[in-house]
N, C-alpha and C positions, 0 to 999 in steps of 0.2 A: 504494500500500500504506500504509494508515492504522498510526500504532503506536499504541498505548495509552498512556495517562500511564503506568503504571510502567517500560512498557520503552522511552519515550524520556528519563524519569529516568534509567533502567540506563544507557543509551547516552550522557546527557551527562556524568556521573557518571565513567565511563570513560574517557572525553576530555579532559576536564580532569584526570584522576589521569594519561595518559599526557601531557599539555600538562607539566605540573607537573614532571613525572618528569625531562622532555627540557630543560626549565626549570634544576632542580636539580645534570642532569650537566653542561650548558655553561658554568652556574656553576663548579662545580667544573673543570672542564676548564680553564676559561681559569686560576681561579687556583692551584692544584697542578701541571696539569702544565706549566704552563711552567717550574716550577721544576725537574717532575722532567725537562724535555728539555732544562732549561741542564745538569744535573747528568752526565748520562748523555751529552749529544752525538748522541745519534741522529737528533734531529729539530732543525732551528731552533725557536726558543722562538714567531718571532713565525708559524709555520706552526700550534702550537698553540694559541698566540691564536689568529686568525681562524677556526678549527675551534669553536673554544669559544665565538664570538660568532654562528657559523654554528647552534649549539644553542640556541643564546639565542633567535634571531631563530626558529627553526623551532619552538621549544617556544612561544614566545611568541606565535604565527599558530594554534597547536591551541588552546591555552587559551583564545585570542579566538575561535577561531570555533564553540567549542563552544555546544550547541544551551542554550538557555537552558531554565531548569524549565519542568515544562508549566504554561499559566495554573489558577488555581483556579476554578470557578466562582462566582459569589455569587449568588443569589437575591432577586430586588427585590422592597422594602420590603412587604410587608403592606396592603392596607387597608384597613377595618374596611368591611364588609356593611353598615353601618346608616346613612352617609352617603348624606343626600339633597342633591340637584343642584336648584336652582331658577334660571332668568333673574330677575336683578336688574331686568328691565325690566316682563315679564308675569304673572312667577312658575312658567311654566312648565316642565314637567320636558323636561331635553334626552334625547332620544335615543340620540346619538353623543357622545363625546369624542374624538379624534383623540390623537395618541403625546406630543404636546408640553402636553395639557390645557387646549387649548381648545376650548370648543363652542359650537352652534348652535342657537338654540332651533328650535323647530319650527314656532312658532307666531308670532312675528312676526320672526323672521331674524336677530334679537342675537345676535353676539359675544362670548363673555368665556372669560374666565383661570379654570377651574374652582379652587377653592383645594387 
């Protein structure tokens, strides 16, 4: 199932807000309440630490493994219609150019670096 760039936007977008979120409480948690479970006695303090580095560690696994933006496309360079290709050996016009720009003349089998 393919998503679309804007709803794997929405979906990373989300992930990182709830990464963030869980981020934010374990923060908090570690340094509040352990004050407030010295205060009250309910809980040992260092039970709420480890709870609140437990949030740390679980926000901070969403936040990383949220999906990254979708790539953009770019569209390669332009190039002008009115360039003529000659062999530097025969003068010949090449046929082919191949993906890296170089070609083949037809007519006596030179090699070159199209510019």
């Amino acid at each position: 199932m393919a998503l679309t760039p804007r709803a794997l936007a929405r979906r990373t977008t989300r992930r990182r807000g709830i990464g963030l979120a869980v981020l934010i409480a374990g923060f908090l948690t570690s340094m509040f309440g352990t004050m407030a479970a010295a205060i009250t006695e309910a809980v040992h303090p260092a039970l709420v630490v480890m709870f609140g580095f437990g949030l740390l560690i679980v926000g901070g696994v969403i936040f990383a493994f949220a999906e990254p933006d979708p790539p953009t496309s770019v569209s390669p360079p332009a190039v002008p219609a009115t360039v003529r290709v000659m062999c530097p050996n025969c003068g010949a016009t090449p046929t082919t150019v191949d993906r890296d720009g170089v070609a083949v003349c037809d007519y006596c089998g030179t090699r070159f670096v199209v510019p």
